[in-house]
OpenMM code with the backbone's topology and positions (N, CA, C; nanometers):
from openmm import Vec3, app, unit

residues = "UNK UNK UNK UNK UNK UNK UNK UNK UNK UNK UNK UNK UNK UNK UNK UNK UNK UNK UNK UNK UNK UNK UNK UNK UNK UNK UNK UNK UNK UNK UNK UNK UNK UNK UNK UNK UNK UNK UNK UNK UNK UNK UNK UNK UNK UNK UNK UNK UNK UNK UNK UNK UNK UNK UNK UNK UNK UNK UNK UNK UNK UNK UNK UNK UNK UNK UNK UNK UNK UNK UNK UNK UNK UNK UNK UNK UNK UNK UNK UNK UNK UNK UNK UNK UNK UNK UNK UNK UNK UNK UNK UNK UNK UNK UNK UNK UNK UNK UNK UNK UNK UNK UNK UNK UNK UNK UNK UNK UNK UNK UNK UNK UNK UNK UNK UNK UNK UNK UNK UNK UNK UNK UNK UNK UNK UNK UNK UNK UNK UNK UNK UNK UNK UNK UNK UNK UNK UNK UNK UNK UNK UNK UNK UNK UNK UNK UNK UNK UNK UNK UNK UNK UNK UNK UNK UNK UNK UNK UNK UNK UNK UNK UNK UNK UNK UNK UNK".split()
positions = [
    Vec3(0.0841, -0.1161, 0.0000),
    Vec3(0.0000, 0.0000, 0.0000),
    Vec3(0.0892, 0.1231, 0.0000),
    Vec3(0.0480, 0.2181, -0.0731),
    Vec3(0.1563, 0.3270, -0.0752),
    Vec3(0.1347, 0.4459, -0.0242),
    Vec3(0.2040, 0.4820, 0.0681),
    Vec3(0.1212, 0.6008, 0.1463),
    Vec3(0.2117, 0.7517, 0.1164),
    Vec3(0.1168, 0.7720, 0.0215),
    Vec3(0.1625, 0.9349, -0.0298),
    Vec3(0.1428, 1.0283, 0.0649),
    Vec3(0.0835, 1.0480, 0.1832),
    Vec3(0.0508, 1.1243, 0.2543),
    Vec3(0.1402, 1.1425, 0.4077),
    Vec3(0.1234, 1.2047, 0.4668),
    Vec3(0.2408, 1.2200, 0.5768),
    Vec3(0.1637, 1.3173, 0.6720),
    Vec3(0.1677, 1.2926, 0.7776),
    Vec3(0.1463, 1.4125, 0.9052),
    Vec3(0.2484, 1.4422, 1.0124),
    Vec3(0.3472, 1.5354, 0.9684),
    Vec3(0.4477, 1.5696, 1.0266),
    Vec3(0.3952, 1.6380, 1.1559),
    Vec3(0.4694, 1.5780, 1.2742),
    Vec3(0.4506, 1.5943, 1.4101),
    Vec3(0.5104, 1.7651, 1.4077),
    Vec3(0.3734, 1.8178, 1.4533),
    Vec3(0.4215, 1.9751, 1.5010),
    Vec3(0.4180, 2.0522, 1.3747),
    Vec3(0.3846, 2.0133, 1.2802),
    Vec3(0.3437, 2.1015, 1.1215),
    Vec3(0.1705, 2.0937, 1.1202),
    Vec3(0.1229, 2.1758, 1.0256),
    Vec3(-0.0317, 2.1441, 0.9722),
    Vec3(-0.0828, 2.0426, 0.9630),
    Vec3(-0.1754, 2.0272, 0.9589),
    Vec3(-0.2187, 1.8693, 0.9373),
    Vec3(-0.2684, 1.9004, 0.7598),
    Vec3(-0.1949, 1.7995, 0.7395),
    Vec3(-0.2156, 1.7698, 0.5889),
    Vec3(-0.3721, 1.7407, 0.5489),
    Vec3(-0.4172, 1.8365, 0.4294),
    Vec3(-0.5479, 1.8502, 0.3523),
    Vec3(-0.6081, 1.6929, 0.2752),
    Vec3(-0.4815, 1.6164, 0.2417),
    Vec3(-0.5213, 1.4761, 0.1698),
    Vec3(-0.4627, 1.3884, 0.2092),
    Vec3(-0.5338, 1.2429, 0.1690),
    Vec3(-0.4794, 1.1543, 0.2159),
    Vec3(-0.4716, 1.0675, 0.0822),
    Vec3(-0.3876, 0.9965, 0.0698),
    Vec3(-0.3920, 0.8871, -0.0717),
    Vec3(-0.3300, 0.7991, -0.0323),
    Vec3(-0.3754, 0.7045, -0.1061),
    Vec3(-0.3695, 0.5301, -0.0262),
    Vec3(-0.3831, 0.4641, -0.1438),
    Vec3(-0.2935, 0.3316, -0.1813),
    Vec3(-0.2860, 0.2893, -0.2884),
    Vec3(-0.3501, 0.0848, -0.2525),
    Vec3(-0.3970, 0.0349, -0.3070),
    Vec3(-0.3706, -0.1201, -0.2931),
    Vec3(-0.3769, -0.1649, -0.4221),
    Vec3(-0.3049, -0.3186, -0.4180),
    Vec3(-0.2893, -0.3789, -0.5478),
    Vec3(-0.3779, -0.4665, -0.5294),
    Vec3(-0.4963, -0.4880, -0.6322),
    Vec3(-0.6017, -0.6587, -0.6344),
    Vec3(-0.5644, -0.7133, -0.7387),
    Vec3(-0.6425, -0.8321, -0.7300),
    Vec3(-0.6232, -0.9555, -0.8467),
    Vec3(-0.7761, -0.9586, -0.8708),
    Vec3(-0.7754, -0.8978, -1.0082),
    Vec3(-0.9579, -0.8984, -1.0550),
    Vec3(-0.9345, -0.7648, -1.0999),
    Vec3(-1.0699, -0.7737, -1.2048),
    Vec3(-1.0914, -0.6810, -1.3232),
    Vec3(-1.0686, -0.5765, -1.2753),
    Vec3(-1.1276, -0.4192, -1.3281),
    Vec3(-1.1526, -0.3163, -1.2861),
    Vec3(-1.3155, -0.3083, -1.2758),
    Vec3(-1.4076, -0.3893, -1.3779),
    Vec3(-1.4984, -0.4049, -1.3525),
    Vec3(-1.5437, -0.4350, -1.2167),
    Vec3(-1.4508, -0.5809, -1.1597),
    Vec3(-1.5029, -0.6190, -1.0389),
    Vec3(-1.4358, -0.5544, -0.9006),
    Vec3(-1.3908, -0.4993, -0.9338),
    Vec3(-1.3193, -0.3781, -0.8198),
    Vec3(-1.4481, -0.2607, -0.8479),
    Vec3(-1.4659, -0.1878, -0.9728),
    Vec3(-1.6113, -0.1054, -0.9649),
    Vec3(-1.7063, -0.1198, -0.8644),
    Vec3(-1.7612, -0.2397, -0.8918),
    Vec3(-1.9070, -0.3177, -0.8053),
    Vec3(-1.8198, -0.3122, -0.7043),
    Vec3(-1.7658, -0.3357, -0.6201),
    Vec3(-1.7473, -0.3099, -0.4905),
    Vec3(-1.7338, -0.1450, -0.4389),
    Vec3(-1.6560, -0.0793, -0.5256),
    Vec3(-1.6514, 0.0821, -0.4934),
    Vec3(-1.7414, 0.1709, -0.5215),
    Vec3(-1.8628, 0.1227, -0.5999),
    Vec3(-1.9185, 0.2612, -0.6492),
    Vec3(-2.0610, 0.2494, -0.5462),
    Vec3(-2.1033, 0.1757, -0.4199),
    Vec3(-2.1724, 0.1767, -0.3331),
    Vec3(-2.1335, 0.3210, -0.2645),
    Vec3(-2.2532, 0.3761, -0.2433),
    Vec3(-2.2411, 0.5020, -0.1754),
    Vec3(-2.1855, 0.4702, -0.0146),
    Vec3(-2.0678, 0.5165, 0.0544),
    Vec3(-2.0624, 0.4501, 0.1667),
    Vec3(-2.0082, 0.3107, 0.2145),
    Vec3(-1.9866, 0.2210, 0.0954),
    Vec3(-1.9152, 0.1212, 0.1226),
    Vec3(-1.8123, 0.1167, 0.2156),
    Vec3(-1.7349, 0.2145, 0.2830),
    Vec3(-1.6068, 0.2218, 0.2837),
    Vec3(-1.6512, 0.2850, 0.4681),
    Vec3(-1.7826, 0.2867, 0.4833),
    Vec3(-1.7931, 0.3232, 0.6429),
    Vec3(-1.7931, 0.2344, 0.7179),
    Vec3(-1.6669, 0.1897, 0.7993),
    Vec3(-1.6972, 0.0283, 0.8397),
    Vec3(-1.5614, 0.0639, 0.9231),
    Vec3(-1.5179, -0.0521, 1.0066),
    Vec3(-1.3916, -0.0702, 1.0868),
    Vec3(-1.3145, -0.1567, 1.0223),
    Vec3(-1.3197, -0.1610, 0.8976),
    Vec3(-1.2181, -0.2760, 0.8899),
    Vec3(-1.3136, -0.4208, 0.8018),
    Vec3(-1.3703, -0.4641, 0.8704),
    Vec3(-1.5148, -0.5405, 0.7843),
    Vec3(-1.6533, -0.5365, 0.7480),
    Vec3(-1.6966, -0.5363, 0.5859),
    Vec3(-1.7769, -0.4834, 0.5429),
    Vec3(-1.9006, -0.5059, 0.5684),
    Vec3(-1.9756, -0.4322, 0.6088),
    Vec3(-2.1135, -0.4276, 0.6666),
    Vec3(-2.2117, -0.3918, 0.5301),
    Vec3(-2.3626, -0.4658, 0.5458),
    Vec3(-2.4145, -0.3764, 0.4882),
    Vec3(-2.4842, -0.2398, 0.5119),
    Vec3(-2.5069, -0.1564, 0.4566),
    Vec3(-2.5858, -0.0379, 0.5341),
    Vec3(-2.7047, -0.0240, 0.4479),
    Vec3(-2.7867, 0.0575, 0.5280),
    Vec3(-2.9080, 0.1310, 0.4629),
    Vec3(-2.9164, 0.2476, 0.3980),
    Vec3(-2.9389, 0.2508, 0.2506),
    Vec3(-2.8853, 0.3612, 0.1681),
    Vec3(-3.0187, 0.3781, 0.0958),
    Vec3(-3.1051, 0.5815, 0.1133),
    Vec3(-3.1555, 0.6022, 0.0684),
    Vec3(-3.1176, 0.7562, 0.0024),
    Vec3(-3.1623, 0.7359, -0.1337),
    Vec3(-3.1653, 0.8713, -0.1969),
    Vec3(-3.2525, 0.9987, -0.1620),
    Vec3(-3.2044, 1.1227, -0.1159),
    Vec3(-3.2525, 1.2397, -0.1407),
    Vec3(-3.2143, 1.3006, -0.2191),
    Vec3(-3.3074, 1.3233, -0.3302),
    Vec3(-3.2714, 1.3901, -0.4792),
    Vec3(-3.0816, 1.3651, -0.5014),
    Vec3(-3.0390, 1.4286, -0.5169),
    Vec3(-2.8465, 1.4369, -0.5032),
    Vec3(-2.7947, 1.3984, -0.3961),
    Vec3(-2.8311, 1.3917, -0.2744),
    Vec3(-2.7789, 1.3166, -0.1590),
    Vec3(-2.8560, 1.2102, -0.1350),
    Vec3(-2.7319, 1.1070, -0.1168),
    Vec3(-2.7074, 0.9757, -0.0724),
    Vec3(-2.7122, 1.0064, 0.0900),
    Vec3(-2.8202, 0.9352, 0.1750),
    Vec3(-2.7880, 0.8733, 0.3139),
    Vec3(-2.7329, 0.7363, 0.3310),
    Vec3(-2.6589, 0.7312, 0.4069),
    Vec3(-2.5951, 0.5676, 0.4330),
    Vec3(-2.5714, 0.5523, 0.5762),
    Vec3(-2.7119, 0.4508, 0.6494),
    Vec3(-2.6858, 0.4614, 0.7490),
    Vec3(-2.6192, 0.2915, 0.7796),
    Vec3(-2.4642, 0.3596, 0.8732),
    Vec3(-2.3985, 0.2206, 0.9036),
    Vec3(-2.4510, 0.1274, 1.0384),
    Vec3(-2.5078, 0.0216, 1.0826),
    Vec3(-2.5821, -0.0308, 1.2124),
    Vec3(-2.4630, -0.0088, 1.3394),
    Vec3(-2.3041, 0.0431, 1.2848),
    Vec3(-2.2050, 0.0671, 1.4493),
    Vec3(-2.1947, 0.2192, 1.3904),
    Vec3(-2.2099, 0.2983, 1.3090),
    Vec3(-2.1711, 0.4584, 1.3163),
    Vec3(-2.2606, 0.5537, 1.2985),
    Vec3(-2.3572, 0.4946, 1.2353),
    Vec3(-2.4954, 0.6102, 1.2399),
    Vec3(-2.5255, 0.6677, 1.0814),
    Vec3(-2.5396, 0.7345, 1.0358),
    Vec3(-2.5849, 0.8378, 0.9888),
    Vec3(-2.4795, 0.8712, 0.9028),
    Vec3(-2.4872, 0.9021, 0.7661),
    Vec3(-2.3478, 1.0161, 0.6904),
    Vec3(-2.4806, 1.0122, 0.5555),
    Vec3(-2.3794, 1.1386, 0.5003),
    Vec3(-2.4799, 1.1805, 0.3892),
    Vec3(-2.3469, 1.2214, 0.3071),
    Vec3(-2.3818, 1.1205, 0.1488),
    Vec3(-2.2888, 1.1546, 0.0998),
    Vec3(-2.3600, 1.2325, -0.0421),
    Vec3(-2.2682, 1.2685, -0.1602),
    Vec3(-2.3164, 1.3195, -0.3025),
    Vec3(-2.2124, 1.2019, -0.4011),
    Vec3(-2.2582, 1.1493, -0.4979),
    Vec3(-2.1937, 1.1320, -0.6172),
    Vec3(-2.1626, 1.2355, -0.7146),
    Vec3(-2.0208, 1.2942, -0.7280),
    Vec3(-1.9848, 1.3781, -0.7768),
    Vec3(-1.8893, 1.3384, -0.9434),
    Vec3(-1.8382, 1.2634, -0.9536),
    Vec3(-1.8296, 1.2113, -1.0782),
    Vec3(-1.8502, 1.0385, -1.0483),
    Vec3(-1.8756, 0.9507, -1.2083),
    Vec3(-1.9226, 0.8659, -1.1861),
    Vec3(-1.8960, 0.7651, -1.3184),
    Vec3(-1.7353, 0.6973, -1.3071),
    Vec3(-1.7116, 0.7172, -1.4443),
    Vec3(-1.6749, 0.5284, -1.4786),
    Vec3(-1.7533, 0.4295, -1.4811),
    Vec3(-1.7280, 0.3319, -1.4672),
    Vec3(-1.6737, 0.2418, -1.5832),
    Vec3(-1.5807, 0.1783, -1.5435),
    Vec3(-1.5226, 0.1383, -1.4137),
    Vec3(-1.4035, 0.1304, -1.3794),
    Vec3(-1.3366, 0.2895, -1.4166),
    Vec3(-1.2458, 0.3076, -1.3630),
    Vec3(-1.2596, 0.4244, -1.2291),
    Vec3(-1.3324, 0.5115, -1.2058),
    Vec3(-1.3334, 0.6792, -1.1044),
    Vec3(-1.5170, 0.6536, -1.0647),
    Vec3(-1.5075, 0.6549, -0.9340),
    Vec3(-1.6092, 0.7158, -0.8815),
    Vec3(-1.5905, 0.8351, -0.7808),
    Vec3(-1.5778, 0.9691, -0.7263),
    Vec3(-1.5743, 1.0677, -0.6411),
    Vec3(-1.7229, 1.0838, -0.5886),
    Vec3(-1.6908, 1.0990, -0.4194),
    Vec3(-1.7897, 1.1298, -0.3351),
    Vec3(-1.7830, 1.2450, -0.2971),
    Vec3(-1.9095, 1.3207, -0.2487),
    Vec3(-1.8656, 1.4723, -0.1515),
    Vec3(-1.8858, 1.3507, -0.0161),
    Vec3(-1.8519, 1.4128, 0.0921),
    Vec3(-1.8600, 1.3385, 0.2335),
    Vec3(-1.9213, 1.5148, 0.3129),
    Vec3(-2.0668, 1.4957, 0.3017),
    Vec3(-2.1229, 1.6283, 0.3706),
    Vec3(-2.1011, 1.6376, 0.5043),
    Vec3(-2.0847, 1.6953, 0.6158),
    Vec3(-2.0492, 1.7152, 0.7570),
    Vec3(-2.1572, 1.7486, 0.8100),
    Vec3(-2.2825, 1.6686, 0.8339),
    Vec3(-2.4184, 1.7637, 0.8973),
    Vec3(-2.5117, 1.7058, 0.8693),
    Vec3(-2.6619, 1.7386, 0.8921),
    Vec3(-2.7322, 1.7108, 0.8680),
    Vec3(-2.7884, 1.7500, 0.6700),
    Vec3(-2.8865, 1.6884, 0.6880),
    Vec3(-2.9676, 1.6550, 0.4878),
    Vec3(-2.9484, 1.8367, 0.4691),
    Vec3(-2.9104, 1.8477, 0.3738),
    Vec3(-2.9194, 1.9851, 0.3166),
    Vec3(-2.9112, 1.9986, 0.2537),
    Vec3(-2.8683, 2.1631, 0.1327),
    Vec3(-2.7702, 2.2265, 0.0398),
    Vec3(-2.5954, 2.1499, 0.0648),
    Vec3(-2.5893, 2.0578, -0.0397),
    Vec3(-2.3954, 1.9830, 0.0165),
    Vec3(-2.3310, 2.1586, 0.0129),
    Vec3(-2.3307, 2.2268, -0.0608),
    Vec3(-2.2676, 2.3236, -0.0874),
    Vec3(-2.2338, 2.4206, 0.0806),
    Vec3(-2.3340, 2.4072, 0.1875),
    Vec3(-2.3877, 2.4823, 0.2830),
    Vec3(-2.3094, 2.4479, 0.3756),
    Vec3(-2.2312, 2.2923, 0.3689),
    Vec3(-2.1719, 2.2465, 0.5059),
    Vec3(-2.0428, 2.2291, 0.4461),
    Vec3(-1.9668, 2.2144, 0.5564),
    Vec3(-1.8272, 2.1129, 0.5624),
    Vec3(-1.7949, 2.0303, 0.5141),
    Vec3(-1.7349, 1.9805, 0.4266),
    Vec3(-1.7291, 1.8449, 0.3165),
    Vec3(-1.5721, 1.8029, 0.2821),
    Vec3(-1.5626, 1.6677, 0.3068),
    Vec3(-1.4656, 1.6145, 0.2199),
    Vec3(-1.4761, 1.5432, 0.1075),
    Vec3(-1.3701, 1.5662, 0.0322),
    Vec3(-1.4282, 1.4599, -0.1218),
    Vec3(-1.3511, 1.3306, -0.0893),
    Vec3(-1.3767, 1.2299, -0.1531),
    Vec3(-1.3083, 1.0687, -0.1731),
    Vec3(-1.3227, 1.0326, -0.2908),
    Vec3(-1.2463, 1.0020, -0.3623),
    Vec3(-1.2305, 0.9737, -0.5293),
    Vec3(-1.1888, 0.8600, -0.5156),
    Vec3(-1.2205, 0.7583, -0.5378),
    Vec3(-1.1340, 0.6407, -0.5771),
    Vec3(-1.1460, 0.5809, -0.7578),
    Vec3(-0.9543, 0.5666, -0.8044),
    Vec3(-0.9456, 0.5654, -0.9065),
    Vec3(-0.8960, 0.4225, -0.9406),
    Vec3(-0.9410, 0.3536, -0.9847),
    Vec3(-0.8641, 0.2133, -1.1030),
    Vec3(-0.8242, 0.2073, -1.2025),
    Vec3(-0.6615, 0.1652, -1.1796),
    Vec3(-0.5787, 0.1552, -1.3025),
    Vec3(-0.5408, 0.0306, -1.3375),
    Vec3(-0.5248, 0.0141, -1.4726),
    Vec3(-0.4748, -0.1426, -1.4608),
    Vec3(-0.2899, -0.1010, -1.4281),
    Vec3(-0.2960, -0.2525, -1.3652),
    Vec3(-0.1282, -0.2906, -1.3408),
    Vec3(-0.0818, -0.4121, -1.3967),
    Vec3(-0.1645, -0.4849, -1.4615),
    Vec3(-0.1350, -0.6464, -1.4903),
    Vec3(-0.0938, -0.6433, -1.6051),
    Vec3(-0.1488, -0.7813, -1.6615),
    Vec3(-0.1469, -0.7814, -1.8419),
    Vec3(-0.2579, -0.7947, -1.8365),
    Vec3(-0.2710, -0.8509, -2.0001),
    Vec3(-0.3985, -0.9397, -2.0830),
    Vec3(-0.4238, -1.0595, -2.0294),
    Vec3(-0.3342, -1.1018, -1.9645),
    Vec3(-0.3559, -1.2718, -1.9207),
    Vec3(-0.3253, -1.2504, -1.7198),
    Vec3(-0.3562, -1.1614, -1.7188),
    Vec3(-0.3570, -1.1575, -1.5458),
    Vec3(-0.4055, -1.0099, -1.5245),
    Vec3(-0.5499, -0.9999, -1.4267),
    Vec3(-0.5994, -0.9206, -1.4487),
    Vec3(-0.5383, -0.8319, -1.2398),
    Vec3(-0.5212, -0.7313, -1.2564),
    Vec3(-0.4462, -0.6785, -1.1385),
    Vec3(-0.4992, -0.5282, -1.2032),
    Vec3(-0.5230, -0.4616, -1.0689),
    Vec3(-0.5011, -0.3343, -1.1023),
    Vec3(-0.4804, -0.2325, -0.9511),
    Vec3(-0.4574, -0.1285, -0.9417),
    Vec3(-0.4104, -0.0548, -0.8713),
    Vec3(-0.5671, 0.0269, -0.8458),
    Vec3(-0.6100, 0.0108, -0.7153),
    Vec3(-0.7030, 0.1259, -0.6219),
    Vec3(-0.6387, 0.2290, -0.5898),
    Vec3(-0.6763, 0.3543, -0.5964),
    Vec3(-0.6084, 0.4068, -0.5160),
    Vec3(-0.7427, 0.5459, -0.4434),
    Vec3(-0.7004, 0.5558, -0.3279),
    Vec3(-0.8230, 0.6320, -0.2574),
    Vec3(-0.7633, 0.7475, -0.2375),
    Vec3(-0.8282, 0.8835, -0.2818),
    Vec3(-0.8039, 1.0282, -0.2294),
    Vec3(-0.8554, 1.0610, -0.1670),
    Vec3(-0.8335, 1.0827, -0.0399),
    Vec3(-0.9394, 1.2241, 0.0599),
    Vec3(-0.8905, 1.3159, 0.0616),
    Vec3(-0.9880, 1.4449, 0.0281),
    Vec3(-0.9400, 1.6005, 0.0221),
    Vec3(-1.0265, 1.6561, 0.1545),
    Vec3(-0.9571, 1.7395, 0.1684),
    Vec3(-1.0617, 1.9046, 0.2512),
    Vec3(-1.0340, 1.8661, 0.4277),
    Vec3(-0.9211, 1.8295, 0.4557),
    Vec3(-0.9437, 1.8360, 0.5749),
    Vec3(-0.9186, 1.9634, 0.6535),
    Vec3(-0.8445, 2.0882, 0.6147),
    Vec3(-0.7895, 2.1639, 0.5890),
    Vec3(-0.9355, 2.2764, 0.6145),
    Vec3(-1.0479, 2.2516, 0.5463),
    Vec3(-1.1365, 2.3373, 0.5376),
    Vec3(-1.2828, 2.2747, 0.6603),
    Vec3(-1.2448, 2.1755, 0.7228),
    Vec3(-1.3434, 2.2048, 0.8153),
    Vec3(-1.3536, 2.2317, 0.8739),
    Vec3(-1.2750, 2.3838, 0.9352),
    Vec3(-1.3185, 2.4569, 1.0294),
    Vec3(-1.3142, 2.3847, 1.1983),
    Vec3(-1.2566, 2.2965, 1.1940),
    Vec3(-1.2401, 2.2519, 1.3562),
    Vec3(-1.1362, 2.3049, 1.3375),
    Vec3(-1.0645, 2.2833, 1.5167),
    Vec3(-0.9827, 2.3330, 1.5712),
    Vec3(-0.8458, 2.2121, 1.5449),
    Vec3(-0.6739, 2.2717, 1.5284),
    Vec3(-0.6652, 2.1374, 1.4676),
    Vec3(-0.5912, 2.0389, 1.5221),
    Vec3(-0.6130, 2.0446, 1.6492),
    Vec3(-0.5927, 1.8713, 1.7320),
    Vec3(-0.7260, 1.8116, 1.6805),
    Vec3(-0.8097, 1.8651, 1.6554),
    Vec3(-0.9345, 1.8007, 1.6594),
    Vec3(-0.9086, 1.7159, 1.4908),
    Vec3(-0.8667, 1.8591, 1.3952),
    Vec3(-0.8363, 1.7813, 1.2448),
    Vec3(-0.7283, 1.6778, 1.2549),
    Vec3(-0.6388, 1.6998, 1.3334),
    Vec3(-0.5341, 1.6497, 1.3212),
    Vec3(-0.5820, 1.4388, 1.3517),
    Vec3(-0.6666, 1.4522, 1.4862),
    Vec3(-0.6839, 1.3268, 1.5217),
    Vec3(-0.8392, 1.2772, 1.3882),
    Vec3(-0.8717, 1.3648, 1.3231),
    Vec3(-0.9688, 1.3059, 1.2371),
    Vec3(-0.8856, 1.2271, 1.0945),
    Vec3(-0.7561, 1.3206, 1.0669),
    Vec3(-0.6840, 1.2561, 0.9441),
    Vec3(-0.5746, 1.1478, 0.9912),
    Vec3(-0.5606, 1.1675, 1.1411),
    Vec3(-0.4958, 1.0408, 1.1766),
    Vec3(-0.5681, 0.8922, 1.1377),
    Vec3(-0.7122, 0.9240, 1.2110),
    Vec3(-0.8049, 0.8340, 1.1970),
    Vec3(-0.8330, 0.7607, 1.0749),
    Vec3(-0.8309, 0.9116, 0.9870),
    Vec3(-0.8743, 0.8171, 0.8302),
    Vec3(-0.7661, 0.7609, 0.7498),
    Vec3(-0.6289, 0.8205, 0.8619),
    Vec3(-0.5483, 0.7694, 0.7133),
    Vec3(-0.5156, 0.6378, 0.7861),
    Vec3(-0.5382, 0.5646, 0.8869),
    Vec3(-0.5432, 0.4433, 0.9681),
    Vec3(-0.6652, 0.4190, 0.8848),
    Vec3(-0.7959, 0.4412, 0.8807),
    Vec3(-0.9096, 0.3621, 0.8228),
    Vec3(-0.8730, 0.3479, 0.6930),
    Vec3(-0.8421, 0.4569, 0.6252),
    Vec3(-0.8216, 0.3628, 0.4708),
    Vec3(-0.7453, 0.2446, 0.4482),
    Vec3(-0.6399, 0.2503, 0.5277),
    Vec3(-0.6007, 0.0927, 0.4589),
    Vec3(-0.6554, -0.0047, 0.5303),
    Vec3(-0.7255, -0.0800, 0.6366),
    Vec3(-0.8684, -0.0916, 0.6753),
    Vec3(-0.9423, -0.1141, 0.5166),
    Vec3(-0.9763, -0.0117, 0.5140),
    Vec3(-1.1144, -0.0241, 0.3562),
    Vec3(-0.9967, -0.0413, 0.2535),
    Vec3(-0.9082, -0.0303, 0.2375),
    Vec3(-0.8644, -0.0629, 0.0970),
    Vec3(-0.7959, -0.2229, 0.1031),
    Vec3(-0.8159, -0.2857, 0.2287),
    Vec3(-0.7782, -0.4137, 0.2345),
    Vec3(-0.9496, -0.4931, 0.2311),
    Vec3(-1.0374, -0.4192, 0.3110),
    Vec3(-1.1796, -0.4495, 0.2688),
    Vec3(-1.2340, -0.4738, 0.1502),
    Vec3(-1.1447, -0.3883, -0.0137),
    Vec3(-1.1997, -0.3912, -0.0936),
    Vec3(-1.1135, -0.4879, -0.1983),
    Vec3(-1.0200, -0.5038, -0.1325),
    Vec3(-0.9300, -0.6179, -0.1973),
    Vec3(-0.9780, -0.7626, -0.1166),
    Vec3(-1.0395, -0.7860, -0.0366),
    Vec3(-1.0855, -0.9105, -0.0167),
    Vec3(-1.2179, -0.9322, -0.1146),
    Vec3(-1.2906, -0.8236, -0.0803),
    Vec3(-1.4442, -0.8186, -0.2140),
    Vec3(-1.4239, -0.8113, -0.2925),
    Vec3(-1.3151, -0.7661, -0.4017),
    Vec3(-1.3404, -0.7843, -0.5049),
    Vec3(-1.2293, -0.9333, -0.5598),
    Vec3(-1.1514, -0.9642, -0.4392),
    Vec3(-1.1116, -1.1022, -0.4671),
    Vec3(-1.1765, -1.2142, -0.4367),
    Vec3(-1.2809, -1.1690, -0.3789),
    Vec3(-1.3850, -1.3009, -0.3799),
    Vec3(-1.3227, -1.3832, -0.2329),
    Vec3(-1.2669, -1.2986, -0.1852),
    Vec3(-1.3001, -1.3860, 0.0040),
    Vec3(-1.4120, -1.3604, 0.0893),
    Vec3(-1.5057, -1.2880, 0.0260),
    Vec3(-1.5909, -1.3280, 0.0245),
    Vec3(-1.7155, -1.2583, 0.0150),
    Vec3(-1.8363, -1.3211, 0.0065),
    Vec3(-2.0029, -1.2760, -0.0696),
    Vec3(-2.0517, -1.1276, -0.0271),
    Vec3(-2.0519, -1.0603, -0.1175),
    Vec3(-2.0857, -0.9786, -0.0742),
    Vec3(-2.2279, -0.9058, -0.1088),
    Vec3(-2.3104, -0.8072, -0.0695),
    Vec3(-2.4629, -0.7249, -0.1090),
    Vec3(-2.4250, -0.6996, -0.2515),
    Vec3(-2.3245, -0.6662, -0.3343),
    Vec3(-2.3011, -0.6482, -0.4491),
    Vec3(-2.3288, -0.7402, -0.5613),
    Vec3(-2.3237, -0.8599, -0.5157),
    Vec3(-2.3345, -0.9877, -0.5689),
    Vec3(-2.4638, -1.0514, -0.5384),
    Vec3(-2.5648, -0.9918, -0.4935),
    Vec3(-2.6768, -1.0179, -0.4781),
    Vec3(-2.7689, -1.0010, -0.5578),
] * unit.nanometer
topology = app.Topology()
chain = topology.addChain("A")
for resn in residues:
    res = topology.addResidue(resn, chain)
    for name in ("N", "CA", "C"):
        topology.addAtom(name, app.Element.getBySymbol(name[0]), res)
């Protein structure tokens, strides 16, 4: 996993996070696992959640975290899906606090071995307005949870095992 990102002790807390993993399986079947609104809200193993549409916002409620409201902001299959990640309650996304999450698939293999490279961006930590021990322990958090979900999404789309996608 390749960790482009860094939080130097006693500097800013860094705005992005990027996180790389390598799977074995299409880009197609890496898609179906990533382009679930929310897939990626979990500790580590994948839950299903309850996901309903309000017009442009996505709710995804997880049964251990509650509540998040996301947007599909590009949607380009099956290589790029980008999320907004709204901070608040159902609204205008434009009105609150938001981070984006892009996750992109590249191939890395050949023709005769199918591999490709995930790789997850989080932006905007920088702009939510907390105070920043507070940012600081939120991008600690996520850049510990992504590889968490990017090992989550390399077991699903390697088929260790069944997932709501495949239903």
């Amino acid at each position: 996993m390749a960790d482009d990102s860094a939080s130097p002790a006693g500097g800013p807390v860094p705005d992005e996070i990027v996180r790389s993993v390598l799977i074995h399986a299409s880009a197609e079947t890496v898609f179906a696992v990533i382009r679930e609104p929310g897939w990626f809200i979990n500790d580590g193993e994948y839950r299903d959640h309850t996901i309903t549409r309000h017009g442009p916002l996505t709710e995804v409620i997880d049964p251990v975290h509650g509540r998040f409201q996301l947007s599909i902001e590009a949607h380009d299959p099956p290589n790029r899906i980008f999320f907004r990640w709204l901070g608040g309650g159902l609204g205008e996304i434009s009105d609150a606090p938001n981070n984006t999450v892009e996750f992109v698939i590249d191939p890395a293999g050949t023709a005769t071995r199918n591999l490709v490279r995930l790789t997850v961006r989080e932006r905007g930590f920088a702009k939510l307005g907390l105070d920043e021990a507070v940012r600081r322990r939120n991008y600690e958090e996520n850049l510990h949870g992504w590889e968490q979900q990017l090992d989550v999404a390399r077991a699903l789309a390697e088929g260790q095992r069944r997932t709501s996608f495949e239903k």
